[in-house]
VEXKEFI-63377 format. One record per residue (C-alpha): x, y, z; residue in one letter. Coordinates in steps of 0.1 Angstrom, whole numbers, padded with zeros to 4 digits, always signed. Each point is the difference from the previous one (the first is absolute). Layout:
BEGIN
XYZa
...
This chain:
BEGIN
-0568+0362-0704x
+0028+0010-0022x
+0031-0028+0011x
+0022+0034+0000x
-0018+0008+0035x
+0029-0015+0020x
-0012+0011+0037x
-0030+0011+0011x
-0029+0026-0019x
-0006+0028+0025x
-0029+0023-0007x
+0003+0035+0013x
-0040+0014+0006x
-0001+0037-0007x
+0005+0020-0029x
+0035+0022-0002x
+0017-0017+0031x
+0039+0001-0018x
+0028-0018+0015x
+0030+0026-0009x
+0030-0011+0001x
+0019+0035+0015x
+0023+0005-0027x
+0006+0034-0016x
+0005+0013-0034x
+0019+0034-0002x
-0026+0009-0029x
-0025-0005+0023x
-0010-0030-0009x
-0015-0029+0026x
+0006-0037-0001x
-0033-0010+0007x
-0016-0036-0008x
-0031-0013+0012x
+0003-0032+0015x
+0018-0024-0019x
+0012+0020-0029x
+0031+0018-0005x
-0012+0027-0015x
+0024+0031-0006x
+0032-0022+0002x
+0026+0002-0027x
+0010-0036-0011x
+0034-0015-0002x
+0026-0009+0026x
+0031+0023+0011x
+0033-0010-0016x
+0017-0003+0035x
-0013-0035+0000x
+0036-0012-0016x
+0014-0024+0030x
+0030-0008-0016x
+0010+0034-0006x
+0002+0006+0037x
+0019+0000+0029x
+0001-0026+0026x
-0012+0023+0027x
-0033+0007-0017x
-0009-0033+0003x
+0008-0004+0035x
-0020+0013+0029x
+0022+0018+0026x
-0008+0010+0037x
-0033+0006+0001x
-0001+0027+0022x
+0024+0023+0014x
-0029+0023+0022x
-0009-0018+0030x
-0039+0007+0008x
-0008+0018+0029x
-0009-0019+0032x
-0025+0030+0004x
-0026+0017-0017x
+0018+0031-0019x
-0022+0033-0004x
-0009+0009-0035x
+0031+0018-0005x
+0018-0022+0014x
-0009-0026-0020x
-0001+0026-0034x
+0041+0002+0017x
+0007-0031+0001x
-0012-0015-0036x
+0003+0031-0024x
+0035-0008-0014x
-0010-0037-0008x
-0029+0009-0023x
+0007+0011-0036x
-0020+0012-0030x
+0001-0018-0030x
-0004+0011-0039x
-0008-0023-0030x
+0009+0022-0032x
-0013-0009-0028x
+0026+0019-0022x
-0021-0005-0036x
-0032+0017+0014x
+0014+0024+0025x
-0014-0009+0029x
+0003-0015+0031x
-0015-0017+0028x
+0006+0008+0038x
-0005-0024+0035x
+0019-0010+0031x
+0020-0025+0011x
+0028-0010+0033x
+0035-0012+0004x
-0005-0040+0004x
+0037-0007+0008x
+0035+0012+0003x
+0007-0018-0039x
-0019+0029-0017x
-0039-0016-0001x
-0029+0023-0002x
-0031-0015+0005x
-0031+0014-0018x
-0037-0003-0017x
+0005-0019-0032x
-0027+0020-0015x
+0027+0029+0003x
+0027-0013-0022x
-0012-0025-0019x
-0008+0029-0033x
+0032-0009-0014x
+0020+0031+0003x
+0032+0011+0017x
+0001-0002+0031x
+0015+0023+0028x
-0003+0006+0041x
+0007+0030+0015x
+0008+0005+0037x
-0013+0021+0025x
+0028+0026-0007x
-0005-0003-0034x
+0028-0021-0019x
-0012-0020-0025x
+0011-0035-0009x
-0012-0024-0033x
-0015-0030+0014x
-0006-0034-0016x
-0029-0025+0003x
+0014-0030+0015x
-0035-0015+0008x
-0037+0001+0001x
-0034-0017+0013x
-0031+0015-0021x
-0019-0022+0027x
+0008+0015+0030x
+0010+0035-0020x
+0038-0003+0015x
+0032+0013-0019x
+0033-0002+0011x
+0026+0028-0016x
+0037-0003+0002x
+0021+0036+0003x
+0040-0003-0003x
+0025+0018+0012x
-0019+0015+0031x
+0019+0013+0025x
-0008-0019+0029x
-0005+0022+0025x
-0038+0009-0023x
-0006-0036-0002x
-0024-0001+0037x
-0023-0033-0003x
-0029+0003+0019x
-0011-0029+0022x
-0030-0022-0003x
-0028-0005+0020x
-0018-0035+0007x
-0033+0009-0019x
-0019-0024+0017x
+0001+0018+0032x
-0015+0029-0011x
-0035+0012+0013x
-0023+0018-0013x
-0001+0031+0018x
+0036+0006-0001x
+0015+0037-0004x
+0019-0002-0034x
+0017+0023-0024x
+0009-0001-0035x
+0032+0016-0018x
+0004+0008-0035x
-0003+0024-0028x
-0040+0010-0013x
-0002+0016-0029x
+0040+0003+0000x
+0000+0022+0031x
+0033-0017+0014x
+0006-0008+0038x
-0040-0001+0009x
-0017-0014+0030x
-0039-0011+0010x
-0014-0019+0029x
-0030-0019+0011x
-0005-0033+0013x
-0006-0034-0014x
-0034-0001-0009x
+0000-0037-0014x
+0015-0036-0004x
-0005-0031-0017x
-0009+0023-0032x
+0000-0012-0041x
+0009+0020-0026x
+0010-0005-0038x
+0033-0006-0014x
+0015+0017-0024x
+0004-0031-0017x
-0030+0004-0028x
-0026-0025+0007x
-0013-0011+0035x
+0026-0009+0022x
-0006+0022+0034x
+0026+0011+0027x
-0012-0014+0032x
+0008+0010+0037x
+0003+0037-0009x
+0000+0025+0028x
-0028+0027-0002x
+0013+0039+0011x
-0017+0031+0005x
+0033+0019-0006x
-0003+0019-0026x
+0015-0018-0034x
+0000+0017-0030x
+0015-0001-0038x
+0040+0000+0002x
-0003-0019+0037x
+0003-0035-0017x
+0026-0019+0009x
+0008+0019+0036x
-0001-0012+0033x
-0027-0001+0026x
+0017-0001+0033x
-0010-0008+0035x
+0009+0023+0027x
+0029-0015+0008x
+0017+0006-0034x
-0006-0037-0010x
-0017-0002-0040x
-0031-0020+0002x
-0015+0002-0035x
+0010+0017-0037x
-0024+0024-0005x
-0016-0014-0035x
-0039+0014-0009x
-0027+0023+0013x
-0037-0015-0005x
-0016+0031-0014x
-0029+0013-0019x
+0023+0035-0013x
+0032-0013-0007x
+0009+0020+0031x
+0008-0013+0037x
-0040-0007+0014x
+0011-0013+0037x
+0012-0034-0009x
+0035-0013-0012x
+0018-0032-0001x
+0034-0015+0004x
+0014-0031-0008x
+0011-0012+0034x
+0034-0007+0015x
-0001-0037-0001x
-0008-0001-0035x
+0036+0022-0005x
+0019-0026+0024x
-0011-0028-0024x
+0002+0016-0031x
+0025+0021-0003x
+0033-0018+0007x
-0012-0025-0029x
-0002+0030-0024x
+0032+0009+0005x
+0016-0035-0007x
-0023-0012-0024x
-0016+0029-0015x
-0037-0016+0008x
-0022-0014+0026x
-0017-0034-0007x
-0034+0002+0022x
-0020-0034+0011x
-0031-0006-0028x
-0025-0021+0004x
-0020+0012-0033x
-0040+0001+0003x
-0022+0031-0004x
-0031+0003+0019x
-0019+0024+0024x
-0006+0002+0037x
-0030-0016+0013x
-0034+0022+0004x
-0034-0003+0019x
-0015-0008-0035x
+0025-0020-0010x
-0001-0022+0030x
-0036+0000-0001x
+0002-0020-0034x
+0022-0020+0014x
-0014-0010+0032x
+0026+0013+0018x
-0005+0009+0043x
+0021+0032-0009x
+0018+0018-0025x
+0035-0007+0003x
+0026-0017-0028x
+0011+0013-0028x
-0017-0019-0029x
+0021-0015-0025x
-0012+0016-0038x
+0028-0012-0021x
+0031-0019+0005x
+0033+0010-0024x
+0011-0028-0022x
+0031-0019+0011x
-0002+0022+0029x
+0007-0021+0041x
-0040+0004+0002x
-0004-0020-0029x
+0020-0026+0007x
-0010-0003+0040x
-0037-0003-0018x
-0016+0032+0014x
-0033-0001-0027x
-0010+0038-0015x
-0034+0007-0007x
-0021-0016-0029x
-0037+0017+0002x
-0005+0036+0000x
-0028+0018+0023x
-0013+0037+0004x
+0006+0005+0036x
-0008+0035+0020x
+0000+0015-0037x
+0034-0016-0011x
+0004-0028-0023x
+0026-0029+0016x
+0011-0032-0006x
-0009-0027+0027x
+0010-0035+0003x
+0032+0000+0009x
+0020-0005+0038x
-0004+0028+0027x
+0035+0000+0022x
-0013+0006+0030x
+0038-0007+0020x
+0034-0005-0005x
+0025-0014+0018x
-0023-0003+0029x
-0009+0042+0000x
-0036+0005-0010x
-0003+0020-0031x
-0026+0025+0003x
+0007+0020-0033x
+0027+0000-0029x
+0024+0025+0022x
+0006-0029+0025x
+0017-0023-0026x
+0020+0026-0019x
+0010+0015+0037x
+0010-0037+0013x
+0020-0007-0034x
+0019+0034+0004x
+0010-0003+0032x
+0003-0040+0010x
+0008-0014-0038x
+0026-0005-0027x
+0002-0015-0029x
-0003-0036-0002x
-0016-0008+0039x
-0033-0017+0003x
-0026+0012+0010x
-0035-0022+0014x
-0038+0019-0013x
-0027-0008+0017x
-0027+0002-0027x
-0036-0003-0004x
-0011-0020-0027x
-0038-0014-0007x
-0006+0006+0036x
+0026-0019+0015x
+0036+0013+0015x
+0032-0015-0010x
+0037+0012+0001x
+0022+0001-0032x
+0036+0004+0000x
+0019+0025-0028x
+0032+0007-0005x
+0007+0034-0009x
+0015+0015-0030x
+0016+0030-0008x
-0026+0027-0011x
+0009+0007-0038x
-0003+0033-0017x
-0036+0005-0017x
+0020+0006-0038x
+0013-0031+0008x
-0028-0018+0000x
-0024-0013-0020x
């Protein structure tokens, strides 16, 4: 396997399943990539990336919110009341080819952060938010995580009586089940509102980095999402944002009954190093593999199916130097050619690992760069634990 597979491969069965990422073009055009490509997205990075050029308050976070969440469950209107005036819509004009690209975002803090998609601004244009009542302000990128598809925007000279944060959730209280709503602006209709429940946890889906790097821990909705919701919250009923409504799994291009947002906790940790630092580094361990199957185990004289089998390991990468093996001898199993030989990680840090989603999850949510972490792998037959230190997951140009 190609050493530029830095995660995990993840094949999707069935022909003309699309992850869309909901952003909308106002000629009409869709953003859509199946998974793992970027297809549809202008290159080059905004020119508000200039740090020095900035003022202090943009890199600072400030109160985090000013709207207290309800100790109640709020109606739908209520709730539509209570969180319309935080969310914003957000253009990226590209000046030289007239057009523009539409999606959501919601105040972050009282300093003048807008958190969004960074599939929605990352085309290189200008960039500018406009307000529920309408008044437009230009905007500058101040950071952004292709890996978790997370931007942070700065907007100056806001009055602050506009500047309404909305409060965050603990994400990892949610259950599926759960009445939700979503607020943002589908195909540019400003100020718009859906509802369903969550309909799923613990999900995976692709970056927008190019390559195979997934997001893990996404929340699954059946609240409608559509192109030009990207970037907007998806609220509990007590006015609290538990995800960023990011993608719609799809076999049209259109909303099919199934969205996703990037949840909560993944904002808490991300965000506030965006803003001071312009980046996220994430935990990496570097191997490439697939999740153990019946057949798979079956060749391997395995009791069950469970591990994520090691394929490749990155060069230099914390896998390579803890001695995780890749494979080295490649079989046809259940129809698909793949590379055996190498370790299966079947736990880590003591928490059995049943598939590849239970590493990335743990890493997101318990690890940072630089902590150890103990593998309890299967080699040859026998069990034994390995300890890697983590490194900081480079980006895929960056690598060779």
């Amino acid at each position: 396997m190609n050493k530029a597979l830095l995660a995990v491969s993840i094949v999707i069965a069935g022909v003309g399943i699309f992850f869309v990422y909901s952003q909308f073009n106002d000629l009409g055009d869709f953003n859509i990539g199946l998974p793992f490509t970027n297809d549809g997205v202008r290159p080059g990075n905004n020119t508000g990336l200039d740090r020095d050029n900035i003022s202090k308050d943009a890199l600072t976070v400030g109160q985090i919110s000013t709207v207290e969440a309800s100790d109640k469950e709020l109606t739908l209107p209520e709730l539509f009341t209570s969180a319309e005036k935080s969310v914003v819509q957000i253009t990226d004009s590209d000046e030289a080819n007239a057009d523009s690209r539409l999606g959501s975002g919601f105040v972050y803090d009282n300093n003048g952060h807008i958190i969004t998609n960074y599939h929605v601004v990352n085309g290189g244009g200008r960039l500018d938010v406009t307000f529920l009542d309408g008044t437009v302000y230009r905007a500058r990128l101040i950071g952004s995580d292709p890996f978790t598809d997370l931007a942070v925007l700065y907007v100056e000279e806001v009055p602050a009586d506009k500047l309404l944060p909305l409060p965050l959730a603990d994400s990892s209280k949610i259950r599926i089940g759960e009445q939700v709503a979503a607020i943002g602006n589908p195909f540019g209709l400003s100020g718009s509102m859906t509802a369903g429940i969550v309909s799923g946890l613990g999900r995976l889906i692709p970056s927008q980095e190019e390559g195979s790097f997934s997001i893990p821990d996404v929340i699954q909705t059946d609240a409608p999402i559509n192109p030009g919701n990207s970037g907007g919250p998806l609220l509990n009923m007590r006015g609290e944002v538990i995800g960023i409504n990011s993608a719609i799994f799809s076999t049209t291009g259109q909303f099919a009954g199934v969205g996703f947002a990037v949840p909560s906790d993944t904002v808490a940790e991300v965000v506030p190093a965006l803003i001071t630092t312009g980046s996220f580094n994430h935990p990496w361990l570097g191997v490439s593999g697939t999740d153990m199957t019946p057949g798979v185990a079956e060749v391997l004289g395995l009791d069950e199916p469970r591990g994520f089998l090691v394929v490749d390991v990155v060069s230099g990468s914390p896998a390579e130097r803890a001695g995780i093996q890749g494979g080295d001898s490649e079989s046809v199993i259940e129809g698909r050619p793949i590379q055996l030989g190498g370790d299966v990680i079947i736990g880590i840090d003591d928490k059995p690992v049943r598939k590849i989603d239970d590493i990335l999850v743990y890493l997101q949510r318990e690890k940072s760069v630089g902590d150890n972490i103990e593998l309890n792998i299967l080699r040859d037959g026998q069990t034994q634990d390995v300890i890697a230190v983590l490194g900081a997951r480079p980006h895929l140009q960056e690598s060779p």
